[in-house]
BADRENTOR-953674 format. One line per 5 residues: number of its first residue (from 1); for each residue x, y, z of C-alpha. Coordinates in nm, 3 decimals. Example, Ala and Ser with C-alpha at 12.3 -4.5 7.8 and 13.67 -1.06 7.14 Angstrom:
1 = 1.230/-0.450/0.780; 1.367/-0.106/0.714
REM end
This chain:
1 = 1.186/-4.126/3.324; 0.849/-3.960/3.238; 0.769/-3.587/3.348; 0.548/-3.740/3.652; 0.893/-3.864/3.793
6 = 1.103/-3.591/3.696; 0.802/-3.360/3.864; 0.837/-3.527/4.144; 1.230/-3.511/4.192; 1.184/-3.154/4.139
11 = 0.952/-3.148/4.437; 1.245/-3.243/4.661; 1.376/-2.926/4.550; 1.154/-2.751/4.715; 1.263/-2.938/5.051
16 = 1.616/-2.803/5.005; 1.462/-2.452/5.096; 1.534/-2.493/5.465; 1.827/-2.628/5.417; 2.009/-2.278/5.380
21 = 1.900/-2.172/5.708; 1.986/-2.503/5.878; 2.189/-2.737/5.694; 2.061/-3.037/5.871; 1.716/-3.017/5.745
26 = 1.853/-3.112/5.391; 1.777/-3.476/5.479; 1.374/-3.421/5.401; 1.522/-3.374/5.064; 1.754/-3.674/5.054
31 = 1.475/-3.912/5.214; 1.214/-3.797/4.931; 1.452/-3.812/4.669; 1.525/-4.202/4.769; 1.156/-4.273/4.812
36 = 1.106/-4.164/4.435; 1.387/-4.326/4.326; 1.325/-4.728/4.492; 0.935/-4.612/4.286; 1.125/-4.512/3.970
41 = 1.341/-4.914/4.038; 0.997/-5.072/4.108; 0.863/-4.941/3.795; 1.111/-5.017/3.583; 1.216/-5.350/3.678
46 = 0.796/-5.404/3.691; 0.802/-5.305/3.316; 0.799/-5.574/3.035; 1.085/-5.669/2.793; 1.024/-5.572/2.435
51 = 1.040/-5.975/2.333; 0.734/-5.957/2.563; 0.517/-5.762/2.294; 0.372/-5.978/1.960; 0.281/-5.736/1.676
56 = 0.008/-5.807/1.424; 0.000/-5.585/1.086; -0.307/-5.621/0.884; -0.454/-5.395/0.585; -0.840/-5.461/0.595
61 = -0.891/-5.317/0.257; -0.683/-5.350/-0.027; -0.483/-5.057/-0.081; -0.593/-4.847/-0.387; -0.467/-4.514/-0.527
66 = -0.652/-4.237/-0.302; -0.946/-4.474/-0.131; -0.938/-4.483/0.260; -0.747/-4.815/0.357; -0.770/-4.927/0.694
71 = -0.497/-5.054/0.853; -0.531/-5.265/1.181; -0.255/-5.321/1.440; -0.286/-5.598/1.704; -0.057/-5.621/2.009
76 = -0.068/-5.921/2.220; 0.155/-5.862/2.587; 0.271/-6.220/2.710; 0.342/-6.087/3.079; 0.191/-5.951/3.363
81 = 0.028/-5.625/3.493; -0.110/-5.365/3.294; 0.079/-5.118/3.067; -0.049/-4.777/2.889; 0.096/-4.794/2.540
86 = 0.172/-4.564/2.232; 0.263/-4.676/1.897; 0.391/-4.530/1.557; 0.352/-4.772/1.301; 0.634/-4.712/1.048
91 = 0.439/-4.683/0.716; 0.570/-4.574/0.384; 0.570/-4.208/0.272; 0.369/-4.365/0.006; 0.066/-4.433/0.222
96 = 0.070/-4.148/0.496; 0.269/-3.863/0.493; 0.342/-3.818/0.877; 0.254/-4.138/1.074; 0.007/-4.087/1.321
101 = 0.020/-4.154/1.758; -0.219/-4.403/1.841; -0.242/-4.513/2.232; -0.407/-4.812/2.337; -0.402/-5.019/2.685
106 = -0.277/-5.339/2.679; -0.372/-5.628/2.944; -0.213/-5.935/3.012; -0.222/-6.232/2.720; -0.539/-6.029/2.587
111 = -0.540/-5.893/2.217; -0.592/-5.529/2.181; -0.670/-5.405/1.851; -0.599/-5.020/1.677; -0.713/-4.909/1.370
116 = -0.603/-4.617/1.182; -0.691/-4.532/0.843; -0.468/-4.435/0.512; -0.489/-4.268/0.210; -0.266/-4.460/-0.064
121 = -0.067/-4.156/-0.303; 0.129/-4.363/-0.485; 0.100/-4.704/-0.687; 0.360/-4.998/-0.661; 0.515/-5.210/-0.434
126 = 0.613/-5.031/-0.086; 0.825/-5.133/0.221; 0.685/-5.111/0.561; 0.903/-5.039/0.858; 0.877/-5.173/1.191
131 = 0.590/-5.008/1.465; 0.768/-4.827/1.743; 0.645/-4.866/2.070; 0.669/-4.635/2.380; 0.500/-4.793/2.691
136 = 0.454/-4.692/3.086; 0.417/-4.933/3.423; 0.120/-4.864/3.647; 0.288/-4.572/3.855; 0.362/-4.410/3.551
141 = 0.736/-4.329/3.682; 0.920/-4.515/3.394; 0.919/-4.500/3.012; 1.045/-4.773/2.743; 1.112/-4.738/2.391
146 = 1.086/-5.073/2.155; 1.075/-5.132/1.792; 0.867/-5.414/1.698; 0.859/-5.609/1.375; 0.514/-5.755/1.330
151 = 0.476/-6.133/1.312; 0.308/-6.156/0.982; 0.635/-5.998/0.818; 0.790/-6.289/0.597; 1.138/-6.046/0.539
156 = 1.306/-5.802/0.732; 1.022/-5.527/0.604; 0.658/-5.613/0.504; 0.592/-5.531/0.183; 0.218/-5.374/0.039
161 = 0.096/-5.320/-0.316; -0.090/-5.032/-0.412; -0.362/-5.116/-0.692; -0.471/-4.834/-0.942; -0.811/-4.690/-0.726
166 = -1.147/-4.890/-0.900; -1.470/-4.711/-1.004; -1.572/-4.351/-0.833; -1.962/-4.518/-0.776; -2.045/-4.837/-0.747
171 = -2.418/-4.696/-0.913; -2.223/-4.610/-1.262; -2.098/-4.958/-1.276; -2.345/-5.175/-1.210; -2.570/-4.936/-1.500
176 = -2.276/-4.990/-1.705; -2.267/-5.359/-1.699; -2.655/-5.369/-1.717; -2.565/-5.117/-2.054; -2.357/-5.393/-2.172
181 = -2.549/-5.683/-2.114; -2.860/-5.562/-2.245; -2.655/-5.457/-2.593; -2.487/-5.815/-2.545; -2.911/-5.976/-2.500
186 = -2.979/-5.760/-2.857; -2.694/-5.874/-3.088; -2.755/-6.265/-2.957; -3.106/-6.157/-3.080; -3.008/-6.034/-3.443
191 = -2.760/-6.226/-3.499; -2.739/-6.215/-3.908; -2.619/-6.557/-4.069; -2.432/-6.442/-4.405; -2.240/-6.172/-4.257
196 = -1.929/-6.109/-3.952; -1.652/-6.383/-3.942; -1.716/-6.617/-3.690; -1.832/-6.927/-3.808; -2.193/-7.060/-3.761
201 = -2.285/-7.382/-3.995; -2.259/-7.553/-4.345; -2.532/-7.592/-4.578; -2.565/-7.654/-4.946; -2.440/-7.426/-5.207
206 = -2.684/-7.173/-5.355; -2.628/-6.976/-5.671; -2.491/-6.663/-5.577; -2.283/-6.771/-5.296; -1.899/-6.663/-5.300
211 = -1.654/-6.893/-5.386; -1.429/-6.807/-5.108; -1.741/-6.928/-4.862; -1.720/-7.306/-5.021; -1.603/-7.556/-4.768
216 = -1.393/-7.772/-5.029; -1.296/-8.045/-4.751; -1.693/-8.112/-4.680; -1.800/-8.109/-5.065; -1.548/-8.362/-5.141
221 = -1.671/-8.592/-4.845; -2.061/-8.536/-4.978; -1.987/-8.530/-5.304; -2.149/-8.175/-5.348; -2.056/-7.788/-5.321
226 = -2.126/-7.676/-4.932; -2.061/-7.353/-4.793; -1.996/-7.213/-4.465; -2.210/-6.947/-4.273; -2.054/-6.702/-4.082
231 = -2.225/-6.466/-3.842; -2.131/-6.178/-3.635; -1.873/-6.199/-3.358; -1.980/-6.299/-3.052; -1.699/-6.204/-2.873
236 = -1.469/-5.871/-2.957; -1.130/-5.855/-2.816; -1.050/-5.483/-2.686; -0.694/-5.366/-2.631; -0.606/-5.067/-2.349
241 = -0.335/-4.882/-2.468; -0.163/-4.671/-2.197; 0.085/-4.386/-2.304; 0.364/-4.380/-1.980; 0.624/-4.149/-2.184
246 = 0.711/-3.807/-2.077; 0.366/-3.659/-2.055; 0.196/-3.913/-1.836; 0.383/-3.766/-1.574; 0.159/-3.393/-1.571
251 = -0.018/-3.392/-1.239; -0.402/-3.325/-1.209; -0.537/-3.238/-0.856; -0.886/-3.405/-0.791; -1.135/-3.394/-0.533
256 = -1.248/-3.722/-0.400; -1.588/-3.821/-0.360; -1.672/-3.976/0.027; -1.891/-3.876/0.329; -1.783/-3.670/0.534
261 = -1.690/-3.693/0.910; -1.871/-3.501/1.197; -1.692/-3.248/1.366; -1.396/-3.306/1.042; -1.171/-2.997/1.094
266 = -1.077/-2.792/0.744; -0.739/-3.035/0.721; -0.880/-3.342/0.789; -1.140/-3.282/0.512; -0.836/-3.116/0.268
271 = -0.664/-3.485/0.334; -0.907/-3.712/0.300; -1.099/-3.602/-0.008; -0.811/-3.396/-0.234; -0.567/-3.616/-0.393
276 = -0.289/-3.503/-0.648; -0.297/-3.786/-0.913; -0.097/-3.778/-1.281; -0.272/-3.796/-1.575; -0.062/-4.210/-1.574
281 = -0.239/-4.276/-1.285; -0.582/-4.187/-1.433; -0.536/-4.391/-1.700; -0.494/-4.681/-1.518; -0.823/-4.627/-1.319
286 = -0.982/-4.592/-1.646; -0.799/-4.891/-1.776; -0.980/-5.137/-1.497; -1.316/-4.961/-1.487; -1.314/-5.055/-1.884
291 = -1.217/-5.407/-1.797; -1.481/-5.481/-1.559; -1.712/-5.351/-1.788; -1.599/-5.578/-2.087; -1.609/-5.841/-1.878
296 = -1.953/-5.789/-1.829; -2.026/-5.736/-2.165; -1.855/-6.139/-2.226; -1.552/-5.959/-2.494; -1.191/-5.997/-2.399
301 = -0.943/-5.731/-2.311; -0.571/-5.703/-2.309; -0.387/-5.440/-2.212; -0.067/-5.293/-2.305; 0.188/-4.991/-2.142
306 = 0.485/-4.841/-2.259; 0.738/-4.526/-2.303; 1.034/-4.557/-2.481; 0.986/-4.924/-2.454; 0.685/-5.181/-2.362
311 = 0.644/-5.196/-1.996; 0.376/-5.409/-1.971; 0.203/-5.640/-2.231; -0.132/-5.846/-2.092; -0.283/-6.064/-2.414
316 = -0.617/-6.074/-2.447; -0.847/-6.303/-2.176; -1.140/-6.307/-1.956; -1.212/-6.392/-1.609; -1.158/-6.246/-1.289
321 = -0.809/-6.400/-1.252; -0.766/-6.173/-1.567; -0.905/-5.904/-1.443; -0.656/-5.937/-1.118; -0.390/-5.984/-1.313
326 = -0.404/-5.671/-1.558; -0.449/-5.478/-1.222; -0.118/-5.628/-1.074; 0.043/-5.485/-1.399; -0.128/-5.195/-1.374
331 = 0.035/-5.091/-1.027; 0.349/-5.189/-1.150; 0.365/-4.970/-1.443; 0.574/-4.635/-1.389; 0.574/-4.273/-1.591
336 = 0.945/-4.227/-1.759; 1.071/-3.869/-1.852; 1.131/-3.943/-2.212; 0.911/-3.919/-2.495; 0.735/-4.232/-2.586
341 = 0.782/-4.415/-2.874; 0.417/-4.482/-3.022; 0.561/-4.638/-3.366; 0.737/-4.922/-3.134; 0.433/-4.976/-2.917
346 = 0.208/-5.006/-3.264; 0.439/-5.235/-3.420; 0.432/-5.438/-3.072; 0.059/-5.436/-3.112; 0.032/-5.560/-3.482
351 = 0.231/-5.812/-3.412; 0.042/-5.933/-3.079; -0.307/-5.904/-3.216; -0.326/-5.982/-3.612; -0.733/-6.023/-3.600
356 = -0.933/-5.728/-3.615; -1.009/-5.550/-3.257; -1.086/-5.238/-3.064; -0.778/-5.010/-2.943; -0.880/-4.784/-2.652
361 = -0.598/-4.588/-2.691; -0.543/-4.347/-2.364; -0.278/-4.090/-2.425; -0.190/-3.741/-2.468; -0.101/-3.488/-2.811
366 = 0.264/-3.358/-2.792; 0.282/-2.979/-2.904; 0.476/-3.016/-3.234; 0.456/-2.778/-3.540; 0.540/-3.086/-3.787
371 = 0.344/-3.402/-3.796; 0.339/-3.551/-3.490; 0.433/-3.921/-3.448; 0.113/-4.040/-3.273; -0.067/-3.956/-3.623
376 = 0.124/-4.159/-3.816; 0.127/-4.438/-3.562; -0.286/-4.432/-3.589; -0.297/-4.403/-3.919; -0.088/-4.757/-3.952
381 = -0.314/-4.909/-3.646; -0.614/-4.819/-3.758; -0.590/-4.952/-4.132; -0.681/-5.278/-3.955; -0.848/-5.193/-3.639
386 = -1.098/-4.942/-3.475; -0.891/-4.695/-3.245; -1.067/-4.503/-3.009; -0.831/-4.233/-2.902; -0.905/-4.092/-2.537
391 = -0.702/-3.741/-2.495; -0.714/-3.548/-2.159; -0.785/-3.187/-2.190; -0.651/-2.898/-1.998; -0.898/-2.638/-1.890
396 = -0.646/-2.409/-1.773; -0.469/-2.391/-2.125; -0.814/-2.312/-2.273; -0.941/-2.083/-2.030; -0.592/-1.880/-2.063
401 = -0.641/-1.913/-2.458; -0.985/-1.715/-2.380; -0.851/-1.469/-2.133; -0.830/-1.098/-2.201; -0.455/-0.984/-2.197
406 = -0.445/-0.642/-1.914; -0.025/-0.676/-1.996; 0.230/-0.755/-2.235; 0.324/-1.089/-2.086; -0.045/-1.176/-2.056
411 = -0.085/-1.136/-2.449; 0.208/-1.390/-2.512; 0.092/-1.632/-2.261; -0.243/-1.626/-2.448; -0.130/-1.601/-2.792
416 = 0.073/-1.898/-2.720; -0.215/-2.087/-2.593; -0.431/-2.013/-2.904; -0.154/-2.154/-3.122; -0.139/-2.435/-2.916
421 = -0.517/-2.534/-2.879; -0.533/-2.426/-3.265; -0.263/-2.730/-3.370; -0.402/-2.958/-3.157; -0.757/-2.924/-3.370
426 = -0.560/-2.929/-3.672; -0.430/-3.300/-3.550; -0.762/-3.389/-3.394; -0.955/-3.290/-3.722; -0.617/-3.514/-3.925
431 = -0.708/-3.843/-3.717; -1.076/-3.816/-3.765; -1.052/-3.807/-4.124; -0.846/-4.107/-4.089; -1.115/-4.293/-3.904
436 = -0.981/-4.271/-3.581; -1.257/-4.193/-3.315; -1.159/-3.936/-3.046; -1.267/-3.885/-2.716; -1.163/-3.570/-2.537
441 = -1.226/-3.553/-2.155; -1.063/-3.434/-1.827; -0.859/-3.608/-1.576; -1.156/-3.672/-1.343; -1.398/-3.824/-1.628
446 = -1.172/-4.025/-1.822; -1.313/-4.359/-1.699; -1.634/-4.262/-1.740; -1.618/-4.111/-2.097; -1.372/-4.466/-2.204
451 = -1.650/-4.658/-2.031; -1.924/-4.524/-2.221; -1.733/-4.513/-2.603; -1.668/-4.873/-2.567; -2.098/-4.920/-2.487
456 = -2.161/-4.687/-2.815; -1.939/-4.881/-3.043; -2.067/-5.216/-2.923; -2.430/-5.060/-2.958; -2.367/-4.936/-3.289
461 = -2.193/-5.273/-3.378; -1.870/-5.093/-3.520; -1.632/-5.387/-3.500
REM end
């Protein structure tokens, strides 16, 4: 029963006043009660079945780490009268921390739609649970609780993948791909015959011409020495390295870009726009910014994550069914709380990709006094390719490295922080000398800065 009934019973306690002066008069209080109970029967027995309620769960957007995802429930009532309902849809902690009430009326054989919107925290695959439903008759006397699964479920719980979240503006894309497709209109331009490794024609040998350039399967069909041109690649392939070991795991806490709502209380705004990320999950944002961009640019990518072993290995392709598919591995690729192995992941990369390429290489510098193990693994990488190493910076180490000590404590914490920004240097100045090219950036520009290395070396023709 709803507090309108119970309200109402308790009214007919008010009737029993009289009845301690004349005993009699507790009838008025009988007769009432009756009268609410045959309206509390009517109601109830007025009141739908659950069977009588079809369920319709559909996500309007595709779910991406920390972008608004609507999510759209449809309830269809196959009976009569009219009923005021409430539902909880039973999403995972994943999504929304503390599903939200959302009341609707429902008329009969019509469609009634609700829409409520999410904010994805986590990426990977993710059970849904049923949507609970609590719905009232038209005297409002009566109550029923339901649990619905919705009709588009194929198993026992829907199921919804969260993607890594795409660019921050839709502006710094497109003037990245324009970037890359002007550089790509130059080198078609200049293309040098001589020179690069692609192949371009045959013509006759000239004095001067290497002997390692004769075709010897065309001079013995002519009958004379021809050589073959080369020219410059046309097409690059770029490899995304992603670092999931131990340190992928630190958390970074980023404010979200997004217009803001009128009359948006202090909360609201703290939920919708701040989002605690790891430094994992920015890679992989950065990893499929890069990849629409080198699609754009007409190079292929591949992509590959691991920790202690290789999680995920994507050779190289194009296309957009490529780039779907690198994001599907993307959301599927987890953090793991032991150190990873870069020498395995290097040797896994030699092996997959023999020709010459670019390795965007997006991980993080262990604090080690000896040498650590991601130099050595660059130094064997980039004896055959270019490695552009991405690093993520922490502000708060250097701004406690710069802090005036007021206590004893405050002089260790910042002597330690000196020693540590001073080693990391030390390696960063080791790996340039080796030819590897760094980028340093923070959590929220990572994408960005990756983007915009990859448009430098293609400018400067590096590969």
């Amino acid at each position: 029963m709803t507090p309108l009934a119970l309200g109402l019973f308790a009214v007919g306690l008010l009737m029993a006043v009289p009845a301690f002066f004349h005993w009699r008069q507790i009838g008025f209080m009988l007769g009432w009660d009756g009268f609410v109970l045959l309206l509390v029967v009517v109601d109830a027995v007025r009141l739908p079945s659950p069977e009588k309620f079809l369920v319709t769960r559909t996500f309007l957007d595709s779910p991406q780490l920390g972008r608004d995802t609507r999510v759209e429930l449809a309830v269809r009532m196959e009976a009569d009268g009219v009923v005021d309902l409430r539902m909880i849809d039973d999403l995972h902690s994943a999504l929304v921390a503390t599903p939200g009430l959302q009341r609707v009326e429902v008329f009969p054989r019509e469609e009634v739609l609700s829409l409520a919107t999410v904010y994805p925290r986590e990426r990977g695959d993710f059970a849904l649970g049923r949507v609970y439903l609590r719905y009232r008759g038209a005297l409002k006397l009566v109550e029923r609780w339901a649990a619905a699964l919705p009709v588009n479920a194929d198993v026992e719980a829907q199921r919804v993948r969260v993607f890594p979240a795409h660019e921050d503006s839709r502006e710094n894309t497109q003037f990245y791909l324009l970037r890359a497709r002007q550089i790509e209109m130059q080198k078609r331009k200049l293309r040098l015959r001589g020179v690069g490794r692609e192949f371009d024609s045959m013509r006759d040998y000239q004095p001067g011409d290497e002997l390692r350039k004769i075709s010897w399967t065309a001079t013995a069909r002519r009958g004379k020495l021809v050589t073959r041109q080369f020219t410059v690649e046309r097409s690059q392939q770029v490899w995304m390295m992603l670092d999931a070991g131990r340190l992928s795991r630190t958390a970074f806490e980023l404010r979200r870009g997004g217009v803001e709502k009128f009359a948006e209380t202090e909360a609201e705004r703290e939920a919708a726009h701040l989002l605690t990320v790891t430094q994992l999950d920015q890679a992989t944002t950065a990893a499929t910014m890069l990849a629409q961009v080198i699609q754009g640019s007409g190079d292929k990518f591949g992509m590959m994550a691991y920790g202690r072993d290789v999680q995920q290995l994507l050779p190289p392709g194009a296309g957009a069914a490529h780039v779907r598919l690198l994001i599907d591995l993307l959301s599927q690729t987890r953090t793991e709380g032991a150190e990873a192995d870069h020498l395995n992941a290097v040797a896994r990369l030699k092996t997959a990709q023999r020709r010459r390429g670019l390795i965007v290489w997006i991980t993080e510098l262990i604090d080690s006094v000896g040498k650590p193990e991601l130099v050595i693994a660059a130094s064997e990488l980039v004896r055959r390719h270019l490695v552009v190493l991405v690093l993520l910076k922490h502000p708060e180490l250097e701004e406690l490295a710069g802090r005036e000590p007021k206590t004893r404590e405050e002089m260790f914490h910042s002597a330690a922080a000196q020693e540590m920004l001073e080693r990391r240097r030390e390696t960063i100045a080791q790996l340039e000398r080796q030819g590897v090219l760094i980028v340093e950036t923070t959590a929220a520009e990572v994408g960005i800065n990756a983007v915009s290395k990859y448009l430098e070396v293609k400018a400067e023709g590096l590969l």
